[in-house]
C-alpha positions in Angstrom: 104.8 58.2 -73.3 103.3 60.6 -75.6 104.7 63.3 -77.4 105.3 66.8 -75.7 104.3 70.3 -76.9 108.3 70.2 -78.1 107.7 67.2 -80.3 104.2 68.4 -81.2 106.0 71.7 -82.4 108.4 70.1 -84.4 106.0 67.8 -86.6 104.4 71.1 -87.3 107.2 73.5 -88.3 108.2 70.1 -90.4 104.5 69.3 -92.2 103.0 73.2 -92.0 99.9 73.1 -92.2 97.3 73.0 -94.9 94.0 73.6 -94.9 92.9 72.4 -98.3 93.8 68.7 -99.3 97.0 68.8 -101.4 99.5 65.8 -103.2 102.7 65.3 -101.3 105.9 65.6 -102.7 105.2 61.5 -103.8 101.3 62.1 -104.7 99.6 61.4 -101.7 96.7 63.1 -100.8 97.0 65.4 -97.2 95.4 67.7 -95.3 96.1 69.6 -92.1 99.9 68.4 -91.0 100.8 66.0 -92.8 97.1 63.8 -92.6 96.8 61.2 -95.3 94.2 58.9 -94.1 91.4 59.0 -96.2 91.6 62.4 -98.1 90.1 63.5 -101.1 91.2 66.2 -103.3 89.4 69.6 -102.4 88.8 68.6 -99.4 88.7 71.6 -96.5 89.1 72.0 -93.2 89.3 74.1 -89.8 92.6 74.6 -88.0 90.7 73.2 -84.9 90.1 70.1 -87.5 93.8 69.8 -88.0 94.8 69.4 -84.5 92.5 67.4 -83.9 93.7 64.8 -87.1 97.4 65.4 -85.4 96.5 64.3 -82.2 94.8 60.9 -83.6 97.1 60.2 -86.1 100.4 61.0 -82.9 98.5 58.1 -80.9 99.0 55.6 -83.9 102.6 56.7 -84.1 102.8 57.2 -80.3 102.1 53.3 -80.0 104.2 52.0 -82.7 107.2 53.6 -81.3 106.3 52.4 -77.8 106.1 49.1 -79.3 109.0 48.5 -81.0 112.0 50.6 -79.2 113.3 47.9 -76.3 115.6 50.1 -74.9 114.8 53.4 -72.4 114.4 56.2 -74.1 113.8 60.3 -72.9 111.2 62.7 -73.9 113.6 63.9 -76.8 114.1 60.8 -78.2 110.8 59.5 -78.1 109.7 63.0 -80.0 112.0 62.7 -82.8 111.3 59.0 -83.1 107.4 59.7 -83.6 108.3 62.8 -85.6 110.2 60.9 -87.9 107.9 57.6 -88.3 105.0 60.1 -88.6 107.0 61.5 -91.5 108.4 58.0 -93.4 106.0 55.7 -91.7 106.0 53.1 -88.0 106.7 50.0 -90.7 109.8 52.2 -92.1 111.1 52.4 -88.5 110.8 49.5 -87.7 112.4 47.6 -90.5 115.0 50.4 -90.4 118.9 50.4 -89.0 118.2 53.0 -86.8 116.2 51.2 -84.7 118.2 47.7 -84.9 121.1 50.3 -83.6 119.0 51.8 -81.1 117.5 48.8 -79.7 121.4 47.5 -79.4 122.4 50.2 -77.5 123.7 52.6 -79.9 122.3 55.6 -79.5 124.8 57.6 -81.2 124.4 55.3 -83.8 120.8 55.3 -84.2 121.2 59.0 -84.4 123.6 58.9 -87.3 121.0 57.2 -89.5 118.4 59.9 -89.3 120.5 62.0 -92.3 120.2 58.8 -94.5 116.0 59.4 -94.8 116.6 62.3 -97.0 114.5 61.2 -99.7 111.1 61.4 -101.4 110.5 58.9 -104.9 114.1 58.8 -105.2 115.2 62.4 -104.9 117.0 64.4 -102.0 114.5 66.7 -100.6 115.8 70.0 -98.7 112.8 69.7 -96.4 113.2 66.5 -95.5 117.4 67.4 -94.9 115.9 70.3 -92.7 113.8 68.0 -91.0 116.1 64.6 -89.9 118.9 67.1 -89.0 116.2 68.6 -86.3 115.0 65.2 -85.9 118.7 64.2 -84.8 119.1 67.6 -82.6 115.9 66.7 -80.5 116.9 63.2 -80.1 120.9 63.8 -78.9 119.7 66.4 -76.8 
């Protein structure tokens, strides 16, 4: 699978986009949506730049999801599964309950963890509420 326009969308409502490197809300250097891989501060780029970083960096996300859900999944809940490991990282879901649930079956399960991922160095972020309550939409719809 790889992620449609909807899941796209959603990863960049969540990230919006910058066109000048920038520290994230934990001091990491990004760019475009949500890029992180090898950035240096004042660093520029093109919009055409930054969707073309998305589309690399979905593949690596696109793969790690692929690899590690056992279970069938949709469209909806393959999107919000890259969406969120794009945002918290493929080792995070994978070492994370909500895909131990998942991969047993419980989807309604799974989708009651996304709330827990709420935080950012140890405090509750609004933005990340906003985004694991979409995150949990797209995937139980």
């Amino acid at each position: 699978m790889i992620t449609s326009d909807k899941g796209i969308a959603l990863i960049q409502d969540s990230e919006g986009l910058r066109l000048k490197a920038y520290k994230d809300s934990v001091g990491v250097p990004t760019i475009g949506w949500g890029h992180t891989g090898d950035v240096q501060m004042g660093t520029t780029i093109t919009r055409a730049q930054a969707e073309t970083l998305l589309r690399e960096d979905l593949h690596d996300f696109e793969r790690a999801v692929t690899r590690v859900v056992r279970v069938p999944i949709n469209q909806n809940q393959f999107d919000a599964l890259v969406c969120f490991s794009f945002n918290v990282g493929a080792k995070a879901l994978e070492n994370s309950t909500l895909l131990r649930l998942l991969n047993a079956g419980s989807f309604a399960g799974a989708a009651s963890q996304f709330p827990n991922w709420n935080k950012a160095g140890g405090q509750v972020l609004k933005g990340l509420v906003t985004r694991r309550a979409a995150e949990q939409k797209l995937f139980l719809s």
